[in-house]
Residue frames as qw, qx, qy, qz and C-alpha x, y, z in Angstrom:
[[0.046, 0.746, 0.362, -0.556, 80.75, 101.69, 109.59],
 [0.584, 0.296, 0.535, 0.534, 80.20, 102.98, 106.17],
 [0.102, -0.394, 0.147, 0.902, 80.59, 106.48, 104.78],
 [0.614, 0.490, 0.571, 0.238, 77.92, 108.18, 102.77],
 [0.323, 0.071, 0.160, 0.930, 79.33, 110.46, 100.45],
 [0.037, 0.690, 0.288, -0.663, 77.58, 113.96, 100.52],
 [0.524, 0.806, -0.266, -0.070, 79.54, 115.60, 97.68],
 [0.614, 0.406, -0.370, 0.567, 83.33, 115.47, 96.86],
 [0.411, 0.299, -0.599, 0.618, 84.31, 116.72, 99.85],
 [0.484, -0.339, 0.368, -0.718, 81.63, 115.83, 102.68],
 [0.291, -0.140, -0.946, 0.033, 80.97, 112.42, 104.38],
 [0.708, -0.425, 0.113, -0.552, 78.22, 111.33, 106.62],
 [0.313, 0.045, -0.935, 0.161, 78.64, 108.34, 109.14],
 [0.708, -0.483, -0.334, -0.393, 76.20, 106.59, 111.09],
 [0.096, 0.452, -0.729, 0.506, 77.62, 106.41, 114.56],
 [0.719, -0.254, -0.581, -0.285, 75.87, 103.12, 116.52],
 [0.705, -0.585, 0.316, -0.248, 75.55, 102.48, 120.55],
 [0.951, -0.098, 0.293, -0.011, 78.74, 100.21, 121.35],
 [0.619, 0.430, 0.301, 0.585, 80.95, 101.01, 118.38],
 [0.792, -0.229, 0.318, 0.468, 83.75, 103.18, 117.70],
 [0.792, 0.499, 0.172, 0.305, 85.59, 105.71, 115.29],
 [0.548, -0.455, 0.142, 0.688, 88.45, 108.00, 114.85],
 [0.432, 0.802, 0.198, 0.362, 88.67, 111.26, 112.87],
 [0.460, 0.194, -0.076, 0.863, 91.21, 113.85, 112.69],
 [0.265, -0.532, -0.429, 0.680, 90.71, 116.43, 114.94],
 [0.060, 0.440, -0.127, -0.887, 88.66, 119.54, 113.41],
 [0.146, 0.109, -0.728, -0.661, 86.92, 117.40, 110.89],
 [0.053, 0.541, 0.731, -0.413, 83.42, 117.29, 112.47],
 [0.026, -0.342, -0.273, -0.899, 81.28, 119.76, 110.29],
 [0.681, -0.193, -0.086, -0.701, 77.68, 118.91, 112.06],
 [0.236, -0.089, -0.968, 0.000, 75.73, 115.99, 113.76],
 [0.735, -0.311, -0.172, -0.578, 72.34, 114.88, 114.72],
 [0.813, -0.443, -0.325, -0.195, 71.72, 112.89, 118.13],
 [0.608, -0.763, 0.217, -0.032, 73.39, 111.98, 121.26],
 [0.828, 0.433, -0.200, 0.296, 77.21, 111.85, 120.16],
 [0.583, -0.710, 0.237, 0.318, 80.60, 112.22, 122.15],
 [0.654, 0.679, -0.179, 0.281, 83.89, 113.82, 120.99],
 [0.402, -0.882, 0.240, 0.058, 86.88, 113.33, 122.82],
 [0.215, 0.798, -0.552, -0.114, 90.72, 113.29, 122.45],
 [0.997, 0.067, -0.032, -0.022, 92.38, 110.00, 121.64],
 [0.273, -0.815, 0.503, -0.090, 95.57, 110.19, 123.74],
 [0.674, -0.338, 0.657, -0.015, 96.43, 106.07, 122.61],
 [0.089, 0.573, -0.446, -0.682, 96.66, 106.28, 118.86],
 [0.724, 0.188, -0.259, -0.611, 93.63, 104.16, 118.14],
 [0.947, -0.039, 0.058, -0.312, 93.42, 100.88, 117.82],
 [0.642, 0.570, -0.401, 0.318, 97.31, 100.59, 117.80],
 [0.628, -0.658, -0.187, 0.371, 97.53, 101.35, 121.59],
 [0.426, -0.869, 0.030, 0.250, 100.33, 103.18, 123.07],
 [0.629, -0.203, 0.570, 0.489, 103.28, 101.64, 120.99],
 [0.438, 0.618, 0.602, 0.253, 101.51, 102.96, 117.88],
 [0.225, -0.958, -0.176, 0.019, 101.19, 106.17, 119.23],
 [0.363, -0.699, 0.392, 0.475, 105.25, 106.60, 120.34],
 [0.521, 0.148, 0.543, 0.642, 106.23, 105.40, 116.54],
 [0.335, 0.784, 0.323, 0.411, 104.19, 107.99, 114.79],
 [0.380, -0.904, -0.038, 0.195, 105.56, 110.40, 117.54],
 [0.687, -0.531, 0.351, 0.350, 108.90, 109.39, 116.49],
 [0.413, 0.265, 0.607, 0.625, 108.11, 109.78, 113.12],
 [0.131, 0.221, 0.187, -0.948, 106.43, 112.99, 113.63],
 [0.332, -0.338, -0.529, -0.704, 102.92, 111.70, 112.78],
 [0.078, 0.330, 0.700, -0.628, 101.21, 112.26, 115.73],
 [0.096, -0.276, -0.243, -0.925, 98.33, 113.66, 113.76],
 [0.043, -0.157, 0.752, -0.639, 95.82, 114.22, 116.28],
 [0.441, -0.317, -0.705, -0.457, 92.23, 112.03, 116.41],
 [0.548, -0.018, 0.123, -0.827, 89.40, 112.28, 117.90],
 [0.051, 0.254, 0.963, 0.074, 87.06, 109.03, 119.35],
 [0.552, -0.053, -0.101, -0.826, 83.75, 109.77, 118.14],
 [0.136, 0.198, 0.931, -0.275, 81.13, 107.39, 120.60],
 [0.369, 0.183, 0.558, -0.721, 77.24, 107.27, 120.91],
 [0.418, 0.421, 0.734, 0.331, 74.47, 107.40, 118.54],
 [0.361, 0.827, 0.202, -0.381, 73.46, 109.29, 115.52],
 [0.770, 0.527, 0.267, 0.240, 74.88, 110.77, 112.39],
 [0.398, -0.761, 0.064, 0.508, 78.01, 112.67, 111.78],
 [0.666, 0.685, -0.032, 0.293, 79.38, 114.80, 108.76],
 [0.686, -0.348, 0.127, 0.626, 83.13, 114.87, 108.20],
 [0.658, 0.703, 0.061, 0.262, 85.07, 117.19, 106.15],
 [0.528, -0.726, 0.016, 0.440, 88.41, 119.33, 106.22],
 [0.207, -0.653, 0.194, 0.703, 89.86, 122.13, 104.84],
 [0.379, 0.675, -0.252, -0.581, 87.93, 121.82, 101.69],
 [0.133, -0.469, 0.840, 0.239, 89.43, 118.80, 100.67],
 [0.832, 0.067, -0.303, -0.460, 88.42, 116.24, 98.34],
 [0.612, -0.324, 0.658, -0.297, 87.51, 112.94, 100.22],
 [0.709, 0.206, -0.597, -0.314, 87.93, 109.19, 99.12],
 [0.776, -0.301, 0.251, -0.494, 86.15, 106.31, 100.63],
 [0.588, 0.401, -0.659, -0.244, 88.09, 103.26, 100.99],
 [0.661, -0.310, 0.173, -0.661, 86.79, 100.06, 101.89],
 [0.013, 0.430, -0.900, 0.068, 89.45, 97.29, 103.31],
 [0.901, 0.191, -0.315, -0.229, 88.04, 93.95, 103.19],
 [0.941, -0.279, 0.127, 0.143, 90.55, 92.08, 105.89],
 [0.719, 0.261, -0.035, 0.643, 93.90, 93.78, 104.11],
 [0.469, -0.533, -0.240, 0.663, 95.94, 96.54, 104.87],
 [0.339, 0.883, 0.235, 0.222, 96.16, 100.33, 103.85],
 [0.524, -0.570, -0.173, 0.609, 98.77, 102.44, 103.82],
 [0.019, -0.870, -0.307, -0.386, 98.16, 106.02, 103.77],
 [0.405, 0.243, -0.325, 0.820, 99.98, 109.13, 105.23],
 [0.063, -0.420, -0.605, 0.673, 98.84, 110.29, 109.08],
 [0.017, 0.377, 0.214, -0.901, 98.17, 113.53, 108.02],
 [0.262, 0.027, -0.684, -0.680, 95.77, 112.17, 104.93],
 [0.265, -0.325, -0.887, 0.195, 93.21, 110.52, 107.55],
 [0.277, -0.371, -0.461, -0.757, 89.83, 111.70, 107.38],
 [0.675, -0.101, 0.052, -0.729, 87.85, 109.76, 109.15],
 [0.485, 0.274, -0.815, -0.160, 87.88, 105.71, 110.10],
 [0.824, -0.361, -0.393, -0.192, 86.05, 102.38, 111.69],
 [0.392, -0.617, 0.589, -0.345, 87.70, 102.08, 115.42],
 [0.917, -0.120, 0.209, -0.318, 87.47, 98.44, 113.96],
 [0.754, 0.595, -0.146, 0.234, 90.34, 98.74, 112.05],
 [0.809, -0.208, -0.028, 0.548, 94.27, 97.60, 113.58],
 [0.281, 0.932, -0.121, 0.197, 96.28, 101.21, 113.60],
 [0.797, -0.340, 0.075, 0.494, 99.85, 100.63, 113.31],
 [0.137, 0.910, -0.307, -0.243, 102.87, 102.67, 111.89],
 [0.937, 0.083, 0.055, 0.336, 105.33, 100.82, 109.10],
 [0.299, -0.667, 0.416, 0.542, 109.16, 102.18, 108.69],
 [0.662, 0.684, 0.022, -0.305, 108.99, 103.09, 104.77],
 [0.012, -0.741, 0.650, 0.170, 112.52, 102.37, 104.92],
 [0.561, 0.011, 0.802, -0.205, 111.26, 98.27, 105.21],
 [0.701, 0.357, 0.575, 0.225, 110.15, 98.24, 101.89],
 [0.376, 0.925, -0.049, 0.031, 112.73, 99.82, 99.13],
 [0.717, -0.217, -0.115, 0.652, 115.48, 99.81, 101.49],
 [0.389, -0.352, -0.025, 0.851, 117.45, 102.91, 100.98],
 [0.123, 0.298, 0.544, 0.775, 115.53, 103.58, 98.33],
 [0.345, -0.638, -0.654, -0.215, 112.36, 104.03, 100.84],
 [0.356, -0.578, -0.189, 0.709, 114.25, 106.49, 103.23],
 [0.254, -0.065, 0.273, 0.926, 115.13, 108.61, 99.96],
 [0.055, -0.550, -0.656, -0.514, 111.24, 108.78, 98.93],
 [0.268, -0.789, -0.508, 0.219, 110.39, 110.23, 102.34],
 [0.303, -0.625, 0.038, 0.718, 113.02, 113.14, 101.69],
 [0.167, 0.017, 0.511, 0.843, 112.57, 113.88, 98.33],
 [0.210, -0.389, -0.871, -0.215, 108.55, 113.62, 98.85],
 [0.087, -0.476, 0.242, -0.841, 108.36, 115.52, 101.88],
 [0.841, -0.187, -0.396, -0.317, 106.68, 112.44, 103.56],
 [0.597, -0.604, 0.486, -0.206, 107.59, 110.74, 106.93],
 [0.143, 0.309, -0.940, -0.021, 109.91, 107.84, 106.89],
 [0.035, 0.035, 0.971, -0.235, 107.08, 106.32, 108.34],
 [0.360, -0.128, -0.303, -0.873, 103.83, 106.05, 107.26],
 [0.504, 0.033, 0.688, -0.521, 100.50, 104.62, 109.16],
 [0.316, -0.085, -0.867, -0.377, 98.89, 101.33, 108.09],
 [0.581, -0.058, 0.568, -0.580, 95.27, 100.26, 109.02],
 [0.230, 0.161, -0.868, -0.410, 94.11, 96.87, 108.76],
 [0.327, 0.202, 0.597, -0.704, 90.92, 94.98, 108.95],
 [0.164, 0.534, 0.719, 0.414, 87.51, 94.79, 107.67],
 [0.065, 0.835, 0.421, -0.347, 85.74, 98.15, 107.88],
 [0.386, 0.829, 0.236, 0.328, 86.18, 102.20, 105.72],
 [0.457, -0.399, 0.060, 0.792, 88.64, 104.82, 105.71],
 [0.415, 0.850, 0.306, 0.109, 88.16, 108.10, 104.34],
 [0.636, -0.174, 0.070, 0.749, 91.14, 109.74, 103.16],
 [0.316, 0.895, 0.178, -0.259, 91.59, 113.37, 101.76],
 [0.681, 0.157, 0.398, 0.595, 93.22, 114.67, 98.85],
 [0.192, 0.597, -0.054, -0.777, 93.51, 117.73, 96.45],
 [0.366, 0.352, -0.397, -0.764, 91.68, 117.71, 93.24],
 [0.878, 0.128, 0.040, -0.460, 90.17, 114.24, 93.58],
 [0.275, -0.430, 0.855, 0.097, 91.21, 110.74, 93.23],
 [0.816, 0.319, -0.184, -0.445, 91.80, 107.49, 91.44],
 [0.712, -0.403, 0.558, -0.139, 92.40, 104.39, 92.10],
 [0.373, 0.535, -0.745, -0.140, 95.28, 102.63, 89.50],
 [0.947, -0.189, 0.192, -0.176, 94.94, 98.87, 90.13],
 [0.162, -0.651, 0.741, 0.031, 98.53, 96.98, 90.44],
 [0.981, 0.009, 0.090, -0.173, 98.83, 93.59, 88.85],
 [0.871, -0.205, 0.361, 0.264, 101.71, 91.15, 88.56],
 [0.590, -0.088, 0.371, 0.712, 104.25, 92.03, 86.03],
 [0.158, 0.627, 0.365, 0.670, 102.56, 95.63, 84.95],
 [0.384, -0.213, -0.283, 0.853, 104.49, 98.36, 87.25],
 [0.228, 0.884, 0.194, 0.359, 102.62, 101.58, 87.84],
 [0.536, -0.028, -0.154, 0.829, 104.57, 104.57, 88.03],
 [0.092, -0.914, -0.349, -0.186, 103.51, 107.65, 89.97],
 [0.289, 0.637, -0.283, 0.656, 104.59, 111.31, 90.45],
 [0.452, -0.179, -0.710, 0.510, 105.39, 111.04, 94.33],
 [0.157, 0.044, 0.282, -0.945, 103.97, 114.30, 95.16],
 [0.653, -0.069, -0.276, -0.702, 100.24, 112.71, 93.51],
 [0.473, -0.030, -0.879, 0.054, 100.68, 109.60, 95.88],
 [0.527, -0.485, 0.033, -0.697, 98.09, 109.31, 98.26],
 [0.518, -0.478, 0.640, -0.305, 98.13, 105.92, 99.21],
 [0.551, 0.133, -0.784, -0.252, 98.33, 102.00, 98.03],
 [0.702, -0.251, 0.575, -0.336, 96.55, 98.54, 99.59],
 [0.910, 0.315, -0.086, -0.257, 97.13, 95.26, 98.77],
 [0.877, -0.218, 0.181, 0.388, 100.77, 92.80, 98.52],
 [0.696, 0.666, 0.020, 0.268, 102.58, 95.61, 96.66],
 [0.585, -0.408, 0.054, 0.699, 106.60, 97.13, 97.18],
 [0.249, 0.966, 0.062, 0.040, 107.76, 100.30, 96.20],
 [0.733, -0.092, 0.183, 0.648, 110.87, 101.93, 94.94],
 [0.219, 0.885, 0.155, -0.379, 112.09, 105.36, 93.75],
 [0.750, 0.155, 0.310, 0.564, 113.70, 105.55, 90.62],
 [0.101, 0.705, 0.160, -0.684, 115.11, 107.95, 89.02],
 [0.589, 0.617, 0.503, 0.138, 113.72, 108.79, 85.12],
 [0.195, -0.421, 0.187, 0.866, 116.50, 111.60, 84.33],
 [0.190, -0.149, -0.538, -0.808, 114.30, 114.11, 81.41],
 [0.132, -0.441, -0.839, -0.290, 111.12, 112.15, 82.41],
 [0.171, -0.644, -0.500, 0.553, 109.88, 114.97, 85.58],
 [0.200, -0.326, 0.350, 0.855, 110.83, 117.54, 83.06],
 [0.067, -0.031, -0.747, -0.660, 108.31, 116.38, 80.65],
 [0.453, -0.374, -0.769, -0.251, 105.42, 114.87, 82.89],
 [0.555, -0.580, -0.518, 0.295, 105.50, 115.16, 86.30],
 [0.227, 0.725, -0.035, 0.649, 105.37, 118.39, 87.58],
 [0.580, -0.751, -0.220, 0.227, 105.67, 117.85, 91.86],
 [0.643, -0.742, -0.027, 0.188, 109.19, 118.90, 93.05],
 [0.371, 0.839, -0.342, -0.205, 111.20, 119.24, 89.70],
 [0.408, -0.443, 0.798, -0.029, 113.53, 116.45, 90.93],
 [0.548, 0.392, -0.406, -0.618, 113.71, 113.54, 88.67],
 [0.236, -0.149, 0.880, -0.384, 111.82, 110.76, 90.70],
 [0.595, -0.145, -0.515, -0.600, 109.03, 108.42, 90.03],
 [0.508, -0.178, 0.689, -0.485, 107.52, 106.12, 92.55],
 [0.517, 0.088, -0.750, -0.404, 107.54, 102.54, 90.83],
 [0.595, -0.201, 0.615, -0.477, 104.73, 100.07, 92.64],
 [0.502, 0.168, -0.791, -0.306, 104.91, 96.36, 91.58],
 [0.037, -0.026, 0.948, -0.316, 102.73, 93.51, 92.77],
 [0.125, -0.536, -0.828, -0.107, 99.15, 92.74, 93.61],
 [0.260, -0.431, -0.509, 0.699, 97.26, 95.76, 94.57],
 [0.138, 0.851, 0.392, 0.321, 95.98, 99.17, 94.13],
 [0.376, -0.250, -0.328, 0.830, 97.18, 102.61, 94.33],
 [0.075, 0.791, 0.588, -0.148, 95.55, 105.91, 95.08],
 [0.334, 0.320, 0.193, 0.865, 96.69, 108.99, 92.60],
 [0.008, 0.827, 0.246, -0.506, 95.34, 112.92, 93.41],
 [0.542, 0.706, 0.295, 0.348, 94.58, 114.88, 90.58],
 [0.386, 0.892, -0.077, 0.223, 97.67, 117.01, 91.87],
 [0.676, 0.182, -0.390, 0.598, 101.22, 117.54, 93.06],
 [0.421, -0.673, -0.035, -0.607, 99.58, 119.83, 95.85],
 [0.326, -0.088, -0.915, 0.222, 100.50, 118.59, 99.50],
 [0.393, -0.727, -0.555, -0.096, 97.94, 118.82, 102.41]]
């Protein structure tokens, strides 16, 4: 179910008899034809088990199945929106960053601590991020939001990128993270949390930057 963009910070979906999606509660601006909104009490396409992990990780953030037919703009609080469009791999992206997404797409929840090690527990506390962060996988669109716009940093084999944790939005693709720490380097560049962290991602992939150290 593809997203067309409006502007920067308005979708449209097409919403088809038969078919599925999930948006963050409140993020309905408008629609045209015969459409249903109602609470989504099994945390998508993750079931129930999905649902108690983000609980446990305090992302419950709360969605919304949108059924029927016709056309629906998204937006929320202003935010700029980015359309990304999975292709059979996985995304992962923070609860409370979910726009808007295909009901075709696997919603699970990973323990950040699983990839970093200690190093992934320390990003969620220095970050202000959940230890745990929600993956969706699949073939269909996710729209995520951000502050000041995004860009998408492409990850290849032996050419690390490094980002300021507070401008991480999300990453897809085979890649691991790590926080290091760049003593002088926040001081100079990065301007999130003053703390002198980077978020190194190596491997195959892509991450998604915001144009600010703003959270949601």
């Amino acid at each position: 179910m593809p997203f067309r963009e409006i502007n920067s910070k308005m979708v449209e979906a097409t919403v088809l008899p038969g078919q599925k999606m999930f948006s963050q509660r409140g993020a309905m601006l408008a629609y045209r034809g015969d459409v249903s909104f109602t609470p989504n009490i099994q945390g998508g396409q993750g079931g129930l088990m999905s649902m108690i992990g983000r609980r446990v990780a305090n992302e419950a953030t709360p969605l919304m199945t949108v059924e029927g037919s016709g056309t629906v703009m998204f937006g929320h609080g202003g935010h700029h929106i980015q359309v990304i469009n999975l292709a059979g791999d996985t995304l992962y992206v923070e609860a409370d960053r979910l726009l808007a997404f295909d009901g075709t797409l696997q919603q699970g929840t990973m323990f950040m601590g699983s990839q970093g090690g200690v190093m992934g527990m320390v990003r969620g506390q220095v970050t202000g991020q959940g230890l745990f962060t929600t993956t969706l996988k699949g073939h269909g669109a996710v729209a995520v939001m951000a502050h000041g716009g995004v860009i998408e940093v492409p990850v290849t084999p032996g050419r690390e990128v490094h980002v300021d944790p507070q401008a991480y939005v999300a990453h897809h693709g085979d890649l691991r993270n790590k926080l290091s720490t760049a003593l002088g380097w926040r001081d100079m560049v990065g301007r999130g949390s003053g703390e002198a962290f980077q978020l190194e991602l190596s491997g195959s992939g892509a991450v998604y930057v915001q144009a600010s150290e703003e959270k949601l």
